[in-house]
C-alpha positions as CSV (number, residue, x, y, z in Angstrom):
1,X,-107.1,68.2,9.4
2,X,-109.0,66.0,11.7
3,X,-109.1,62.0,11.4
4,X,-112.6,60.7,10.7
5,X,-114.3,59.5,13.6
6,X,-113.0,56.1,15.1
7,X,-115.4,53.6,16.0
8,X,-113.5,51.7,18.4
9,X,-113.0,55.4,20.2
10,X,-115.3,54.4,23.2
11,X,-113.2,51.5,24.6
12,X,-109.8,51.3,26.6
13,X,-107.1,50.1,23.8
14,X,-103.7,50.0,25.5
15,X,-100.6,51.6,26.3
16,X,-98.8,53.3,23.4
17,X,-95.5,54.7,23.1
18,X,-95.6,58.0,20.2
19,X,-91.6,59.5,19.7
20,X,-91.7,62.0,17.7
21,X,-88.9,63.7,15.9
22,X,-89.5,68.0,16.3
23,X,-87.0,68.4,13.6
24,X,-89.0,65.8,10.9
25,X,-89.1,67.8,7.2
26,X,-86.5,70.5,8.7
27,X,-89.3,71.4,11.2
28,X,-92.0,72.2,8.5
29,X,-94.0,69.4,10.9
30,X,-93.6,70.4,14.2
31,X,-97.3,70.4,16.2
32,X,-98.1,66.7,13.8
33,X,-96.5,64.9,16.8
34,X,-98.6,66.5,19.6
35,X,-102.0,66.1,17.7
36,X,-101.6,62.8,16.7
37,X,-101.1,61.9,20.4
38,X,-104.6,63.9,21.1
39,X,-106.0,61.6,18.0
40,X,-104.9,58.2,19.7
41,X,-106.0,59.7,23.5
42,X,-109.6,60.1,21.6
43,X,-109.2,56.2,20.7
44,X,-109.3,55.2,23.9
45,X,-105.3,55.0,23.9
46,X,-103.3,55.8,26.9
47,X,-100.2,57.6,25.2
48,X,-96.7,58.5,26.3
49,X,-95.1,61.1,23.7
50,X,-91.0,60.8,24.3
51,X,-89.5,63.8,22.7
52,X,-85.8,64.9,23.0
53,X,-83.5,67.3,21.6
54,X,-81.4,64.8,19.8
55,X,-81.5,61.3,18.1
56,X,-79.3,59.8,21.0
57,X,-81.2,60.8,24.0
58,X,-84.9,60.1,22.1
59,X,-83.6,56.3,21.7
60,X,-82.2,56.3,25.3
61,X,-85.6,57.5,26.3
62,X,-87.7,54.9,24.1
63,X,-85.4,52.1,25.6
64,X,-86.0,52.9,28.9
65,X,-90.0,53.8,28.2
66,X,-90.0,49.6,26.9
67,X,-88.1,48.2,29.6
68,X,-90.2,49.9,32.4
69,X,-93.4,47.8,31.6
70,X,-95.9,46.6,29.3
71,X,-96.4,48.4,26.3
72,X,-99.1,48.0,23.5
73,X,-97.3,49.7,20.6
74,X,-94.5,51.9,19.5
75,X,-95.4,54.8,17.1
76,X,-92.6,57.1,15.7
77,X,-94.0,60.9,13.7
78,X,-90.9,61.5,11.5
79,X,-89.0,60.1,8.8
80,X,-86.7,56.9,7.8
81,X,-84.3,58.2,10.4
82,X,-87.3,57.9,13.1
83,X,-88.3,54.0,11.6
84,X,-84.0,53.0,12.1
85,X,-85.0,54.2,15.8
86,X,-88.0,51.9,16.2
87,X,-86.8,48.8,14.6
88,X,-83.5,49.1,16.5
89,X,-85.5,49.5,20.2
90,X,-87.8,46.8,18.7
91,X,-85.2,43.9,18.4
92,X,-86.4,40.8,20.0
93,X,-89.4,42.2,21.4
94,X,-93.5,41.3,20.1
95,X,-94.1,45.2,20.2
96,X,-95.8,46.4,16.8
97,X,-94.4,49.8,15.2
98,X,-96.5,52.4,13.9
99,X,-95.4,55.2,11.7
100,X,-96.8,58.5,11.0
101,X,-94.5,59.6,8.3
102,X,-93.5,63.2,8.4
103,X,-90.2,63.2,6.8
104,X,-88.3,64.4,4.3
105,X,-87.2,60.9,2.5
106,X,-90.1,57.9,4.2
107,X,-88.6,55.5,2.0
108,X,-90.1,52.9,4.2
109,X,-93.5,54.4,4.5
110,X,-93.5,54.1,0.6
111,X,-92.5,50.9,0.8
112,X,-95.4,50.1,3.1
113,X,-97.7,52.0,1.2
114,X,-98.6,54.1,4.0
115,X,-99.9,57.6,3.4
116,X,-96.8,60.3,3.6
117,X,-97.0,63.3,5.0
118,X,-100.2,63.3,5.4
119,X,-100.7,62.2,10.0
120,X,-104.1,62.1,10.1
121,X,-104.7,59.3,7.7
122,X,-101.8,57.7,8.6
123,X,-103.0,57.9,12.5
124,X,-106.3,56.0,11.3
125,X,-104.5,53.7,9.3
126,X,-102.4,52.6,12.8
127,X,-106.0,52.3,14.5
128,X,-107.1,49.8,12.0
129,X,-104.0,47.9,11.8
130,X,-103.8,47.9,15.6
131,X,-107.3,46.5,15.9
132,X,-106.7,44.0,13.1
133,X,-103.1,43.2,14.1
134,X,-100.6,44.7,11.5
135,X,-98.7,42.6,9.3
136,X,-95.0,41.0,9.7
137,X,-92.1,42.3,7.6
138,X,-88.6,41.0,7.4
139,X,-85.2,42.9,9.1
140,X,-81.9,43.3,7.8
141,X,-79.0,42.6,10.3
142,X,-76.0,44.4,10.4
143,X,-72.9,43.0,12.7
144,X,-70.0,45.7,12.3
145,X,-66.9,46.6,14.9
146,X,-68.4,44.6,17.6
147,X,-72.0,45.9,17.0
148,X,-75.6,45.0,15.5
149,X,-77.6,47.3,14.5
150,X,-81.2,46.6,12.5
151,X,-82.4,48.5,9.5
152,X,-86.2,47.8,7.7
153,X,-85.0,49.1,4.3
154,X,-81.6,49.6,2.5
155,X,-78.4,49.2,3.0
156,X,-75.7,51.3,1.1
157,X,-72.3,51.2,0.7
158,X,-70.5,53.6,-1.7
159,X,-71.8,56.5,-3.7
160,X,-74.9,56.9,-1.8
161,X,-73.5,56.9,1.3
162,X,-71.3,59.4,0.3
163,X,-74.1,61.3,-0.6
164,X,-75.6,61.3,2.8
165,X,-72.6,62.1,4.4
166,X,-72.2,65.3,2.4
167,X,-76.1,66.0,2.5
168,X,-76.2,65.6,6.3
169,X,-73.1,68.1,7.0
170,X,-75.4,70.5,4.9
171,X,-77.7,73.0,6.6
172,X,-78.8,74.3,3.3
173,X,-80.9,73.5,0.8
174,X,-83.9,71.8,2.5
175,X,-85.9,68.9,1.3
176,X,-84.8,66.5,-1.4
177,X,-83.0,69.2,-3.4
178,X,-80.4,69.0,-0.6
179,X,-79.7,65.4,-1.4
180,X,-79.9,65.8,-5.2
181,X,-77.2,69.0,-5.2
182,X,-75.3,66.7,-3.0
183,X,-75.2,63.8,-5.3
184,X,-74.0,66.3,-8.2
185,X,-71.1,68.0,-5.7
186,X,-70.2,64.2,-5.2
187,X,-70.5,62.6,-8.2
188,X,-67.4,65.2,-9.6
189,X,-64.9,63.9,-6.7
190,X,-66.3,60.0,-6.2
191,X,-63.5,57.0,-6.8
192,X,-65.0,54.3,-8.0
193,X,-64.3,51.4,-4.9
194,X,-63.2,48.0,-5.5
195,X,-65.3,45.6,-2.8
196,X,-64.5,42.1,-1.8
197,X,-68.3,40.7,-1.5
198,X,-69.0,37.1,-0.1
199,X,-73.0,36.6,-0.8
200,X,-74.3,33.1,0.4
201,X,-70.9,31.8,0.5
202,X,-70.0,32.9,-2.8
203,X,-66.6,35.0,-3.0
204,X,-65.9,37.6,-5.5
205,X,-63.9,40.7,-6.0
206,X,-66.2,43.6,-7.5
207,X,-65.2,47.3,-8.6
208,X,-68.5,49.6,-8.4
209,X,-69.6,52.6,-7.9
210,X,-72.5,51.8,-5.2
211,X,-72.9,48.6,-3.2
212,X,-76.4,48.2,-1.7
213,X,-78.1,45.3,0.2
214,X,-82.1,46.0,0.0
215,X,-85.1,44.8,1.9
216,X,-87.0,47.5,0.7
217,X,-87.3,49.2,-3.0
218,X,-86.4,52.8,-2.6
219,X,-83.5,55.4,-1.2
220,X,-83.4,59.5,-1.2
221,X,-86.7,60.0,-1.4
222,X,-88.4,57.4,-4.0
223,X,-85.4,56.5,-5.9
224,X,-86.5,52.8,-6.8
225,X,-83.1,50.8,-7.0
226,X,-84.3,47.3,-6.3
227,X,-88.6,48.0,-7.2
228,X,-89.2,43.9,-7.4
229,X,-88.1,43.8,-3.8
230,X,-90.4,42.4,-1.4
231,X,-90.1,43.4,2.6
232,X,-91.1,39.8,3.6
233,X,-89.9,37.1,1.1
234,X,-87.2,36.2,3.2
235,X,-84.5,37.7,0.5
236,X,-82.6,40.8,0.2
237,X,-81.8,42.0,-2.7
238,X,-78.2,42.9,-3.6
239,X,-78.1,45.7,-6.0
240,X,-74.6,46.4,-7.5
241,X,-73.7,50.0,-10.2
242,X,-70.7,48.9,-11.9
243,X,-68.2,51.6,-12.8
244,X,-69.4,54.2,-15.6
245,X,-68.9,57.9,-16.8
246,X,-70.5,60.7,-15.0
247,X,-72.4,60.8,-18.4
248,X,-73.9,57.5,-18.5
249,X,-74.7,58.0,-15.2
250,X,-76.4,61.0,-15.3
251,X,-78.3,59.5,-18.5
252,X,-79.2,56.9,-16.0
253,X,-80.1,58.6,-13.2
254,X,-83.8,59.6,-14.1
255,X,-85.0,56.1,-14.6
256,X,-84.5,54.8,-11.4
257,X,-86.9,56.8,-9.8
258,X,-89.6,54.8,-12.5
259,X,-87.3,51.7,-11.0
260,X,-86.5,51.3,-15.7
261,X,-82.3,51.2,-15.0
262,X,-82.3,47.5,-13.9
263,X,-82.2,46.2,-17.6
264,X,-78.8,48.5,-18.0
265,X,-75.7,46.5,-18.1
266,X,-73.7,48.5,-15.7
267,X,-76.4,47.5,-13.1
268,X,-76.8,43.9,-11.3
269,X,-79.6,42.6,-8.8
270,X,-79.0,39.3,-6.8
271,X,-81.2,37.8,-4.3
272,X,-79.3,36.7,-1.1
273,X,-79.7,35.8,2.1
274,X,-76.3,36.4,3.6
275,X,-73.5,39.4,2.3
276,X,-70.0,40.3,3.5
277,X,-68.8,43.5,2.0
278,X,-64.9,44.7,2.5
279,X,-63.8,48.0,1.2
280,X,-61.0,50.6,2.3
281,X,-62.3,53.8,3.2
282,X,-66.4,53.4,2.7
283,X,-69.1,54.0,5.5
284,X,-72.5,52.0,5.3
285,X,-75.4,54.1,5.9
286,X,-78.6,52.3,6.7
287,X,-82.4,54.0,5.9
288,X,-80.6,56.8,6.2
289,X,-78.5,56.5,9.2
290,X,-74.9,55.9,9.5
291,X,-74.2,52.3,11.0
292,X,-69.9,51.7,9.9
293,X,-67.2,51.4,8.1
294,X,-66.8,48.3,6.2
295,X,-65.8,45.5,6.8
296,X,-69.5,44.4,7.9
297,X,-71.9,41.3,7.4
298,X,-75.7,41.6,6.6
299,X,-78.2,39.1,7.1
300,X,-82.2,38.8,7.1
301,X,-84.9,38.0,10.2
302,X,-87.5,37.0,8.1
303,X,-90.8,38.2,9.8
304,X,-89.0,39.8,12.7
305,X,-90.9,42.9,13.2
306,X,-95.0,43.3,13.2
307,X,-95.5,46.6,11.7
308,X,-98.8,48.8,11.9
309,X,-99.9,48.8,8.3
C-alpha cells in the first residue's frame, strides 16, 4: 500500500532516526521497515534505519546514533517491545518518538490511537504530527537493583508477568494465541503472592494474584485492565486482582478486554503517584519487557516524552 501523497514532500524536513525490529509479528512484517524509510526519504526526510540482530545491540546502536549529533526524530517499526526501546534511549532528551506499529501486542499504539498494523497510515500520521509537533505523554519510572529503566504503558507484577515469561520461552504458537495458551498453562500452577505495597506513602500488606502500576489502559494485546487511564494526567493507576478461583477467573477474564471487570470486587484501581512493591520470587515486566525482580519503586514524569501522534 502506498501513503497518500504528502504535501510537505518538496521541502528538507530533518534528520530522522527509523529502528526497526525484523522479527515484529514473528516476522510476518519484514520489508514494513525498509518502505517506510523510502516513504519518509519522499518527505523530504534524511533517514538512518538502525537494524540489528537482537534487542541489545539495536539499543546500543540507537544510543550511539543520538549521541553522535543532532537528530529530528526517533521512529521505531515493531511492537511494545520496540516503544520500551525508544522511551528508554529517549530519557532526558527533547527528541519526539514515532511509532509504526507492526507488532504482535502495540498496546501502546492502542493507547495512542494510532493505526496498527497498518505502516503506511501510521507513516502519514508521524508526518502530520511531526509538522504540527506531536503531543506530550507521561512516563513511568522504574528504580530496581541499582537501575532505571522507563516504560510508556504498564507495569506488571505477578500473574501476567508470569505469563510473559512462559510466552516468551515459547517458539510456538504465534500471535496472541501464544500468550492466551500461556495464560491457561499458568493459571493451573500460579501461587497467589502476598506484596508489601507503599503507594503515596501509604503502607499495606496485600495478597493478589496480579499487581500492576498503569500509565496506559491495556496489556497482551487489548486486554483493558485500567480503560479510565489517561497517558498524561500526571497519575498512574494501580490496578490490584485479589486472590480468586481459577473459575471466577476465568468467568472474568472475557470482560476485561470490554475493560466491564473493574466493578468486580476481587478487583481494585487506585490513582497514585508513587508505588513500592516487595514480593519474594516475582519479576516485573514492563510493556512487555522484563525490567526486575521486586523489590522496586515506580514513579511518574508527567509530560516527559513528546510523542508523534
Amino acid at each position: 500500500m502506498n501513503p497518500p501523497e504528502h504535501p510537505r514532500a518538496l521541502h528538507a524536513q530533518g534528520k530522522m532516526l527509523l529502528a526497526i525490529n525484523p522479527a515484529a509479528s514473528f516476522g510476518r512484517s519484514q520489508g514494513e521497515g525498509d518502505r517506510a524509510a523510502g516513504w519518509f526519504r519522499a518527505a523530504g526526510w534524511v533517514v538512518v534505519v538502525l537494524e540489528a540482530d537482537d534487542y541489545e545491540s539495536l539499543e546500543a546502536l540507537v544510543r550511539e546514533a543520538l549521541s553522535a549529533g543532532t537528530v529530528d526524530a526517533l521512529v521505531v517499526a515493531g511492537g511494545d517491545g520496540m516503544v520500551h526501546l525508544g522511551v528508554n534511549a529517549l530519557a532526558g532528551l527533547d527528541v519526539p518518538l514515532g511509532i509504526i506499529p507492526t507488532g504482535t501486542g502495540n498496546d501502546v499504539a492502542r493507547l495512542l490511537g494510532l493505526p496498527l498494523n497498518r505502516p503506511a497510515e501510521a507513516c502519514h500520521r508521524i508526518l502530520d504530527a511531526l509538522h504540527a509537533g506531536g503531543r506530550r505523554i507521561d512516563v513511568g519510572r522504574v528504580r530496581a537493583g541499582g537501575r532505571i529503566t522507563y516504560f510508556a504503558g504498564v507495569l506488571s507484577a505477578g500473574f501476567d508477568a508470569a505469563v510473559n515469561e512462559r510466552a516468551n520461552s515459547w517458539r510456538w504458537p504465534r500471535g496472541k494465541s501464544r500468550y492466551n495458551l500461556a495464560m491457561l498453562r499458568e493459571l493451573g500452577s500460579f501461587r497467589r503472592t502476598e506484596y508489601r505495597v507503599v503507594a503515596d506513602d501509604v503502607r499495606w500488606t496485600q495478597r493478589a494474584l496480579l499487581i500492576s502500576v498503569a500509565n496506559g489502559q491495556s496489556i497482551g494485546g487489548g486486554m483493558r485492565i485500567t480503560p479510565d487511564a489517561l497517558p498524561d494526567d500526571g497519575w498512574l493507576d494501580l490496578f490490584v486482582v485479589k486472590p480468586l478461583s481459577r473459575l471466577r477467573f476465568l468467568s472474568i477474564f472475557p470482560k476485561v478486554f470490554a475493560g466491564k471487570h473493574t466493578g468486580r470486587p476481587e478487583v481494585e484501581i487506585r490513582r497514585v503517584r508513587t508505588v513500592r512493591l516487595e514480593a519474594e520470587g516475582v519479576v516485573a515486566y514492563a510493556d512487555g519487557e522484563r525490567i526486575a525482580p521486586l523489590p522496586l519503586d515506580v514513579d511518574v514524569l508527567p509530560q516527559a516524552l513528546r510523542v508523534l501522534a
